[in-house]
N, C-alpha and C positions, 0 to 999 in steps of 0.2 A: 698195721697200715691204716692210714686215715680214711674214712668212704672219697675222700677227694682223690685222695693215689689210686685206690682202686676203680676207681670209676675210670680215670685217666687212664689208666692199664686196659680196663674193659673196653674202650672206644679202640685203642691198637687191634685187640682181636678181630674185634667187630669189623673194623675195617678191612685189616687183612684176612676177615670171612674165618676166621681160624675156631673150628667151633670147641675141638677141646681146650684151645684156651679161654675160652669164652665159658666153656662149662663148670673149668677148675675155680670157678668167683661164685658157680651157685650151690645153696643148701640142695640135700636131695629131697626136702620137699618145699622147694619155692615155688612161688606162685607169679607167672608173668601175665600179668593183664593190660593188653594192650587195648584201649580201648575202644577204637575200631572193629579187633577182630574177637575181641572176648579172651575171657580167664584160662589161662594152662595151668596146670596143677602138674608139678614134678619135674624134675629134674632130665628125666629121660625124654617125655614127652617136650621138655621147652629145646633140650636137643634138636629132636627131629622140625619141632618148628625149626628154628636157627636154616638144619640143615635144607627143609624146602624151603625158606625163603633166596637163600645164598643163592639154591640153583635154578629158580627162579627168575629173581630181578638183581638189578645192578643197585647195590643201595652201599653209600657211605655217610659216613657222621661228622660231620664239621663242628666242632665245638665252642659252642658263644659263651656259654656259659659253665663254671660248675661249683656248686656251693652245698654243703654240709655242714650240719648241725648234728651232736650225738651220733647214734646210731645210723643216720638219712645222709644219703649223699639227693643233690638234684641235678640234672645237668638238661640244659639246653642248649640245642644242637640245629643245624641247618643240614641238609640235605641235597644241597649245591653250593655251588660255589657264591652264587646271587641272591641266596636267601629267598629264594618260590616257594621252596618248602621249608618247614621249623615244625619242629614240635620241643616236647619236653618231659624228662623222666625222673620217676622218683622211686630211689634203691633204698630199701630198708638192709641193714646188713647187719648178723647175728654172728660173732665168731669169724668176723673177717669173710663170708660168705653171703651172698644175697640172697634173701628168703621173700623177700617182695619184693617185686618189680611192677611200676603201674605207669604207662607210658600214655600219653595224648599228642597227636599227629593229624593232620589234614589228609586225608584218604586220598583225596577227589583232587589234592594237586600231586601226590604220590602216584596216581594212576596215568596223569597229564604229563609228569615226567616219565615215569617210565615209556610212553607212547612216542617221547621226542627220544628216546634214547637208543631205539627199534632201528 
């Protein structure tokens, strides 16, 4: 599968909050660094992120963009339906599985939507 397919598959999970399907796309030692919240290391641990964030906050992925080269899928994505919030990620993937994940995002309108969505 192309980083494009999968990346497009990853956004379904993501969406519908689905963490083992969300988990079955990563290596067991990938690395998600979001850069807001800093570096995970593992598989198990990016888990339990996933799982506090779902129960958490209300968050989905809108997809503006998604584009790969080689190994890297990117995909850029909105976070409403108005585009307030965007950000953008970059999957390295090794064996059909993601071993880096390095994501950049607007914190401070992620906090402003979640407070409208209360």
């Amino acid at each position: 599968m192309s980083p494009k397919s999968l990346l497009s598959k990853w956004v379904e999970y993501f969406n519908s909050q689905d963490v083992d399907g969300l988990m079955s796309y990563y290596h067991d030692d990938a690395i998600n660094h979001q850069t807001p919240n800093g570096k995970i290391i593992g598989k198990d641990n990016i888990r339990k992120m996933f799982e506090d964030e779902f129960r958490q906050f209300k968050m989905i992925c809108y997809i503006e963009n998604i584009f790969e080269e080689g190994e890297w899928g990117m995909l850029e994505w909105k976070g409403d339906p108005e585009g307030t919030m965007r950000g953008c990620g970059f999957f390295h993937f090794l064996g059909g599985k993601i071993i880096l994940q390095r994501g950049y995002w607007d914190q401070l309108s992620f906090i402003k939507q979640q407070d409208q969505l209360k």
